[in-house]
N, C-alpha and C positions, 0 to 999 in steps of 0.2 A: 878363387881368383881367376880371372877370365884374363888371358895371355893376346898380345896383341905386337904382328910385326908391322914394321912402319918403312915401306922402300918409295925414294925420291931423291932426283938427282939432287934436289936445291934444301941445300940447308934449313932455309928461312921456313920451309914449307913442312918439312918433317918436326921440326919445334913446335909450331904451331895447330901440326893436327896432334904432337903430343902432347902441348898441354888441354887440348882439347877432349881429348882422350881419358886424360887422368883426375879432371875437375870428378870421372863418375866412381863410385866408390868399387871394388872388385875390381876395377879394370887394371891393366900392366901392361906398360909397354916393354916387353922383354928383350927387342932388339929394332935396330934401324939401318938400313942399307943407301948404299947410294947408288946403285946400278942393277943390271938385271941379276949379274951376275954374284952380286954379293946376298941377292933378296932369294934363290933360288935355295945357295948354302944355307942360310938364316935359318930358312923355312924346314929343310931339313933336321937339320941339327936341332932348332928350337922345340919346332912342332907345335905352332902357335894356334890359339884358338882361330882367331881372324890373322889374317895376311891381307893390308890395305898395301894395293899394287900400285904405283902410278903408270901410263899406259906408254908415257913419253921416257922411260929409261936408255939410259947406255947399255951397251954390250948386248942387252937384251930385251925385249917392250914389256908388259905389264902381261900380256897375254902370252907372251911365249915363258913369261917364270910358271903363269900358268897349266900352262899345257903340258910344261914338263916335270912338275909339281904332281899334274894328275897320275900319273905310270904307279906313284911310290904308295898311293892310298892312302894318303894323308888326312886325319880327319880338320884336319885345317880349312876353311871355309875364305874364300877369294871375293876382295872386292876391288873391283877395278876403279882408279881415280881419273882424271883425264880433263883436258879443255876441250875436247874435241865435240862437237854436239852431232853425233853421226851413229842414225842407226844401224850401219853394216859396222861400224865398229864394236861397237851394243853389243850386236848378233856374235858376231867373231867372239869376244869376251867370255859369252854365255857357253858359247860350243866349246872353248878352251876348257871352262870347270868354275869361271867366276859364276856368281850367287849376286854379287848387286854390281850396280854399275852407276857411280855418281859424276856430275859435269864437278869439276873444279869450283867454279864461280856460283854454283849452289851448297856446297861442299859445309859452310855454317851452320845451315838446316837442315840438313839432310845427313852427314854424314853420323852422327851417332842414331838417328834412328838406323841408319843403316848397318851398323854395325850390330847395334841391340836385335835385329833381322836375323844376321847372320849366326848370332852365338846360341840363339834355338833353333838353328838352322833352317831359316825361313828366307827365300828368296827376297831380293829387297826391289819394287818395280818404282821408279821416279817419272814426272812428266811426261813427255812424249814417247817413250820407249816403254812406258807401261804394257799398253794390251798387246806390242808386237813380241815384247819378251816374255808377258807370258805365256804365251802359246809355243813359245819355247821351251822354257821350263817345266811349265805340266805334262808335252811331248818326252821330253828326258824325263821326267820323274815318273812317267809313266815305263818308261822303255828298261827304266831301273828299279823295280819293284824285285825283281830276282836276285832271290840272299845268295852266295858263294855256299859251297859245302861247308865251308869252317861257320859263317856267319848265323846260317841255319842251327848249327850244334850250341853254337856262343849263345842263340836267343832261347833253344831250349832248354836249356841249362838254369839260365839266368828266368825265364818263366817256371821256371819248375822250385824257383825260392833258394837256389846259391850265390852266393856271393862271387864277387870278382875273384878274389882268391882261391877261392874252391875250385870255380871254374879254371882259372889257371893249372890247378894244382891236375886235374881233373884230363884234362887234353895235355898238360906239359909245356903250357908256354907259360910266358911269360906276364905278370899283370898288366905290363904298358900295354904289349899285343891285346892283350882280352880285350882290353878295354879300348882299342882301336877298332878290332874288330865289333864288338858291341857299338861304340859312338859309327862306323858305318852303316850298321845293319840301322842304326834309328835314322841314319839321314838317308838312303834310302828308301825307308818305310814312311818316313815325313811324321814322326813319334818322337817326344822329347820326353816322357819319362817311361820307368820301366812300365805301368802299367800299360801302356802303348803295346811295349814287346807283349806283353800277357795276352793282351787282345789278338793281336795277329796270329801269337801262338796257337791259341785255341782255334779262331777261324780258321786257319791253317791244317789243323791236326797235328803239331806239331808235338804238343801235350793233349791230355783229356781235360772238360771241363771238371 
């Protein structure tokens, strides 16, 4: 079940992208906020696959639940909503930690491919903000290819044929952690299943072939 938060100041709007949402089978929408600051908590506490931001929030805008979402390493995946049709917006967005960024009034067609983007953790590019964003994103994805000490031990572990548990049991943490730190190490390597980590491992040295 693919976990999904839903923050918008307007009623009408958060109904409507949830039942939009919910027509696909897996998906959940596990919480909904009305301001920056109720979507920041959610996010926290929840730990939702996707977090669909709107940009225009109280207390706090879509980009700053963003930015301040990124500090905690969340493997939660950011998409910005917005009427705004503005690519220094876009840009802002992208540099905060969001992964798509949809206009409002395309929001029908676009928003669950966007989403379906996000939950294999593939950036999502729309119309005119396509080729400037991604030169964005391949610059960051490139600048993040470097695992943490912990992340590097999580992928050789898990290449080396243990399980989550094992690995927990293994370093002393906890399963949710592993598998936080595992779901980061793949979204920085741009890998959605284990054999990905296998690959890297070995190119790496991390294991032997």
């Amino acid at each position: 079940m693919k976990r999904i938060l839903i923050a918008d100041d307007h009623d009408v709007v958060r109904s409507g992208i949830r039942a939009l949402l919910e027509e696909r089978a897996g998906w959940e929408v596990v919480a909904e906020a009305r301001n920056g600051k109720e979507a920041f908590a959610a996010a926290i506490e929840k730990q939702p696959d996707v977090a669909i931001l709107d940009y225009s929030m109280p207390l706090m805008t879509g980009v700053e639940v963003a930015r301040r979402i990124r500090p905690h390493q969340l493997v939660t995946e950011i998409l910005i909503l917005t009427m705004h049709d503005s690519n220094a917006l876009a840009l802002q967005a992208f540099q905060a930690g969001a992964h798509a960024f949809v206009l409002k009034s395309d929001a029908n067609k676009m928003l669950l491919a966007a989403v379906e983007s996000l939950i294999v953790h593939k950036p999502f590019y729309a119309g005119a903000f396509s080729s400037e964003l991604q030169g964005v994103s391949i610059g960051r994805r490139d600048r993040s290819q470097t695992l943490s000490p912990r992340e590097k031990t999580v992928v050789k572990l898990v290449a080396e044929g243990y399980s989550n548990k094992i690995v927990s049991t293994i370093l002393s943490l906890s399963i949710k952690t592993t598998e936080s730190h595992r779901a980061a190490a793949m979204r920085k390597l741009n890998v959605n299943s284990t054999a990905g980590l296998v690959r890297y491992a070995v190119r790496t040295k991390l294991v032997e072939a």
